[in-house]
Backbone as JSON Lines, residues from 0, in Angstrom:
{"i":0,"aa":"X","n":[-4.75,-5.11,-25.12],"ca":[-5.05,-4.04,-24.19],"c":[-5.88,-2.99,-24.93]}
{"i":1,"aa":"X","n":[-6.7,-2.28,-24.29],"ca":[-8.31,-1.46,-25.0],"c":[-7.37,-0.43,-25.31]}
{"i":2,"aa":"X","n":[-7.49,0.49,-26.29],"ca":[-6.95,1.78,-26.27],"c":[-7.23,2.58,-25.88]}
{"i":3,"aa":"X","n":[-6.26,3.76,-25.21],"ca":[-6.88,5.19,-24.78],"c":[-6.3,4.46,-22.88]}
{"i":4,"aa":"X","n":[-5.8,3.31,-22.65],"ca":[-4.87,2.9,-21.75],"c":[-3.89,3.97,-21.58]}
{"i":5,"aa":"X","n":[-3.13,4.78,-20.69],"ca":[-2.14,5.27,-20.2],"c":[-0.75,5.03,-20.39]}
{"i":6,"aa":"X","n":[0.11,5.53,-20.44],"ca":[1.64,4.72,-20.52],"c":[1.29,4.11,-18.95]}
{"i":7,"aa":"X","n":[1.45,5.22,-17.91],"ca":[1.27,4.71,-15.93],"c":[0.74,3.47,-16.1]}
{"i":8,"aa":"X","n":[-0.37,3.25,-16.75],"ca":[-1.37,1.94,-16.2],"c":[-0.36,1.05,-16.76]}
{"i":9,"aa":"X","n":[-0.18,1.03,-17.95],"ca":[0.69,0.06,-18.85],"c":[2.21,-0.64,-17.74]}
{"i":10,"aa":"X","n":[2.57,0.88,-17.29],"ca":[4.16,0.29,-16.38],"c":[3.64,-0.36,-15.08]}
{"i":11,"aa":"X","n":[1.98,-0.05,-14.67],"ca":[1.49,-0.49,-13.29],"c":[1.24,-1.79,-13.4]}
{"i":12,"aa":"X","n":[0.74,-2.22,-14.38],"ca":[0.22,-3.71,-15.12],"c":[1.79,-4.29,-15.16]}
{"i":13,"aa":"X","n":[2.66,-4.43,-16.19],"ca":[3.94,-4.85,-16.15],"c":[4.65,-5.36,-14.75]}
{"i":14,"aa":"X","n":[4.82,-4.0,-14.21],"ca":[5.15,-4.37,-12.78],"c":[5.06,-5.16,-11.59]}
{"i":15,"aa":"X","n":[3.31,-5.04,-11.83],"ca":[2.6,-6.02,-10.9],"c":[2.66,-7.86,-11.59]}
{"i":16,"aa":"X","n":[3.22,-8.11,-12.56],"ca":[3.46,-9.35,-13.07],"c":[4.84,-10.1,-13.0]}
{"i":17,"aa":"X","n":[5.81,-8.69,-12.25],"ca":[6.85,-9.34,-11.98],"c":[7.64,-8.51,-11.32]}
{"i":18,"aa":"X","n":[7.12,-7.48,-10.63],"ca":[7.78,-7.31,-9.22],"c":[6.96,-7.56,-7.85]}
{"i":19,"aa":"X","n":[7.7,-7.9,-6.7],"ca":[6.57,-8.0,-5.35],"c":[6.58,-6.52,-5.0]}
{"i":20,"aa":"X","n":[5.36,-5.65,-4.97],"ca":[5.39,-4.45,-4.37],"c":[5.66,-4.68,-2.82]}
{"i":21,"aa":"X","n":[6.11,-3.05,-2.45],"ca":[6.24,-2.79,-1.1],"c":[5.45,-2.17,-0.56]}
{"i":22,"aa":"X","n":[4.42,-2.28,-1.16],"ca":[3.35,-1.4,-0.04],"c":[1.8,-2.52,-0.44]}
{"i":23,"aa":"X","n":[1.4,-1.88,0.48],"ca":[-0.4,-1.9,0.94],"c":[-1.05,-1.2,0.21]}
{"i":24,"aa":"X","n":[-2.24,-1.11,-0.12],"ca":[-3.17,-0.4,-1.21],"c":[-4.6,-0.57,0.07]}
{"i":25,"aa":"X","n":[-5.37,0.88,-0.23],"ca":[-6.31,0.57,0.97],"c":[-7.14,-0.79,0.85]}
{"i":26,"aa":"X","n":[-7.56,-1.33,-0.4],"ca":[-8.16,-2.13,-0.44],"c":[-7.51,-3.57,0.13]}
{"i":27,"aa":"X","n":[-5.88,-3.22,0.26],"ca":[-5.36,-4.8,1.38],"c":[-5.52,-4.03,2.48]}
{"i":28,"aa":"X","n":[-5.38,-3.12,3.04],"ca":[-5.68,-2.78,4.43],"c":[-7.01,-2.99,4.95]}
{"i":29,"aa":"X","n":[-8.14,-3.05,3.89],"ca":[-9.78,-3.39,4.52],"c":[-9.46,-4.89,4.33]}
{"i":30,"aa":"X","n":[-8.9,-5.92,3.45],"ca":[-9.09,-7.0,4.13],"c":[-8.2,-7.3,5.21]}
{"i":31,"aa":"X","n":[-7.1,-7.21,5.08],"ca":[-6.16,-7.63,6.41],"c":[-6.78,-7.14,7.74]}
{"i":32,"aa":"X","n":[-7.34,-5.55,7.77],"ca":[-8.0,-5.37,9.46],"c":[-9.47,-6.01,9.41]}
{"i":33,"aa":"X","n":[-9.82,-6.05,8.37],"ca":[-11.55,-6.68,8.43],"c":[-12.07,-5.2,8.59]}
{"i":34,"aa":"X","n":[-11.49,-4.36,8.03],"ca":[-12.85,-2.94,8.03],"c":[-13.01,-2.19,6.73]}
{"i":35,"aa":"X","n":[-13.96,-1.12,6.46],"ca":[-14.06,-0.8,5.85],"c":[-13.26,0.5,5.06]}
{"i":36,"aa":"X","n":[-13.66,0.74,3.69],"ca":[-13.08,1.71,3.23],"c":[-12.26,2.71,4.12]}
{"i":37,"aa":"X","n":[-13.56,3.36,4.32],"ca":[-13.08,4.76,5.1],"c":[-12.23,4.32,6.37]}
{"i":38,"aa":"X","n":[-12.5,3.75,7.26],"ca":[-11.27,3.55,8.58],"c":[-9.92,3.15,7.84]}
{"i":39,"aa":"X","n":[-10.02,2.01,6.7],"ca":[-8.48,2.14,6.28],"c":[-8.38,2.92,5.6]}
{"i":40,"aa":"X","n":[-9.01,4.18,4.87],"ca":[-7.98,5.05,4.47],"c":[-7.48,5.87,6.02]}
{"i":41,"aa":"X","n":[-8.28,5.88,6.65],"ca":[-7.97,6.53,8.22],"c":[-6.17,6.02,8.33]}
{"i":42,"aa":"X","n":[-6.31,4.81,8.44],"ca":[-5.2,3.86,9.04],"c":[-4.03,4.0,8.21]}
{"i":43,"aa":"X","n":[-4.17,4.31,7.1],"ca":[-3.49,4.46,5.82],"c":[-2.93,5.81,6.17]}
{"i":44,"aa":"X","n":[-3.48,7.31,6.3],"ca":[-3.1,8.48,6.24],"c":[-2.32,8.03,7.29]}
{"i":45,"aa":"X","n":[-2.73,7.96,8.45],"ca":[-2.21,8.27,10.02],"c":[-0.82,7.35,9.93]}
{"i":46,"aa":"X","n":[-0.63,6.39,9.24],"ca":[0.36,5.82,9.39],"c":[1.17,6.48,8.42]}
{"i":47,"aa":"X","n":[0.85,6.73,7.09],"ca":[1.3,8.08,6.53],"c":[2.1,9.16,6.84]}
{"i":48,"aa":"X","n":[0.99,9.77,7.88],"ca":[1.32,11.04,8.74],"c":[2.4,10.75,9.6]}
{"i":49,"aa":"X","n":[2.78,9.23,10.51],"ca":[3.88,9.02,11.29],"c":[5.07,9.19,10.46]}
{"i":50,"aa":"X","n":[4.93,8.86,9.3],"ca":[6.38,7.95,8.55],"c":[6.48,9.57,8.33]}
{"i":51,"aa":"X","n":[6.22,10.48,8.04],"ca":[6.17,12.22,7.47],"c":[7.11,12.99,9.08]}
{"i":52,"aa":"X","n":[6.34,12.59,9.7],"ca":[7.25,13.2,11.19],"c":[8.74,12.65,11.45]}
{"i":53,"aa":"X","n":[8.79,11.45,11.25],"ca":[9.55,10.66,11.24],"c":[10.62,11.63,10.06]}
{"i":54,"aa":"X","n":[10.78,12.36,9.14],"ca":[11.66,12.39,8.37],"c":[11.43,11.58,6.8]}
{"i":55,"aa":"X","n":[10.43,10.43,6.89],"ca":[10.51,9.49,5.71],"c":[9.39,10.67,4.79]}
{"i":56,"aa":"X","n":[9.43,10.35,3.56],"ca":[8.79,10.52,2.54],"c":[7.73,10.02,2.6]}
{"i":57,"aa":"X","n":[6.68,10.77,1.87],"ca":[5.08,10.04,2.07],"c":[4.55,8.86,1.35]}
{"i":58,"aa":"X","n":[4.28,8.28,1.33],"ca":[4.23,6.96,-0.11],"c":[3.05,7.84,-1.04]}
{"i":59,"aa":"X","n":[2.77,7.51,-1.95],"ca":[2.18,8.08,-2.71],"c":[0.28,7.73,-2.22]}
{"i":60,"aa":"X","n":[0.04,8.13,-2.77],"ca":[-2.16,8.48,-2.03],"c":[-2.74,7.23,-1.67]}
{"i":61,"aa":"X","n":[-3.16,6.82,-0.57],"ca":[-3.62,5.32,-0.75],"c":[-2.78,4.3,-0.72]}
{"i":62,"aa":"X","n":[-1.78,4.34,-0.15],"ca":[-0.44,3.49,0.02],"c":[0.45,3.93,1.34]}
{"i":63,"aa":"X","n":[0.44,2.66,2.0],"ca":[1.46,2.17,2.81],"c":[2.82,1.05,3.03]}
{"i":64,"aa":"X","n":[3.8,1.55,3.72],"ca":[4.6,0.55,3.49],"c":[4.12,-0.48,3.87]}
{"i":65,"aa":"X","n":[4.94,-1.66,3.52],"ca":[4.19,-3.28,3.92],"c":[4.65,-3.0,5.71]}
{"i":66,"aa":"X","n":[6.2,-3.0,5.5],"ca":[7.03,-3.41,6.72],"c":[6.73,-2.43,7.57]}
{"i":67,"aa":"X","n":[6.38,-1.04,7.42],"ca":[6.1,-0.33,8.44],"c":[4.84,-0.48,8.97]}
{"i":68,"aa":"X","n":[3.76,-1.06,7.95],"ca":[1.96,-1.68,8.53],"c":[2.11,-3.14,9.26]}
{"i":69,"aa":"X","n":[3.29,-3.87,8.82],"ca":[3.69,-5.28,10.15],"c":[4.03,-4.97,10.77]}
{"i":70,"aa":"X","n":[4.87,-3.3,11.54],"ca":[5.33,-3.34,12.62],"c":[4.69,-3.06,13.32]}
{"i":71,"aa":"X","n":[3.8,-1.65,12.97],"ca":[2.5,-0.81,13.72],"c":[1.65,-1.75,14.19]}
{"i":72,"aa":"X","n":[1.17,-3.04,13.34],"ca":[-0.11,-3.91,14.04],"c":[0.55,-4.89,14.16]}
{"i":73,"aa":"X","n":[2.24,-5.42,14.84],"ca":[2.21,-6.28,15.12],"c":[1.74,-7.61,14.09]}
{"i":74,"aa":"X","n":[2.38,-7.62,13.05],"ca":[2.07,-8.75,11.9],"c":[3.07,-9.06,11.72]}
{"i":75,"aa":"X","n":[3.49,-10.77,11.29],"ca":[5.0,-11.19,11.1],"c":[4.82,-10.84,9.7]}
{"i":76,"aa":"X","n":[5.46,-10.73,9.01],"ca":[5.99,-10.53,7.33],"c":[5.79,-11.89,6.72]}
{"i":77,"aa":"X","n":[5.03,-12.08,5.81],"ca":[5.02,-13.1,5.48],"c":[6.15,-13.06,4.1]}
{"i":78,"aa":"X","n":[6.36,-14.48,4.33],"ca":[7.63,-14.84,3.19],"c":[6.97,-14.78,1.86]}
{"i":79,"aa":"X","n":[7.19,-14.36,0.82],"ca":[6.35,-14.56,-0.18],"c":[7.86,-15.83,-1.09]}
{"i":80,"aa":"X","n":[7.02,-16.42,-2.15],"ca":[7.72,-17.02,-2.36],"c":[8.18,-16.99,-4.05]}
């Protein structure tokens, strides 16, 4: 790993090799709807902004839950395996 790497990046890398995250990153929200940047960060805040009214906590910038983006558009959950 290059130096001048982060501890964050280091635990983000780790993580992603052996946990399944729970959220969406805008860049799975432009492929899953087929659009671009800017409308999924649109889709991203606003669904954001519901889960905030709602009482829930905000996910952190650029992140959505998985299970709350399958319910909003109607997507089954896929099984991961």
């Amino acid at each position: 790993m290059p130096k001048g790497r982060s501890a964050k990046k280091k635990t983000e890398m780790a993580l992603s090799n052996t946990v399944t995250l729970s959220y969406y990153t805008i860049q799975d929200v432009m492929t899953i709807l087929g659009c671009g940047r800017t409308k999924a960060s649109e889709v991203v805040r606003a669904l954001n902004d519901e889960l905030e009214k709602q009482g829930y906590m905000r996910f952190p910038l650029g992140r959505v839950p998985k299970k709350y983006f399958h319910e909003r558009y109607h997507l089954e959950e896929r099984i991961e395996a």
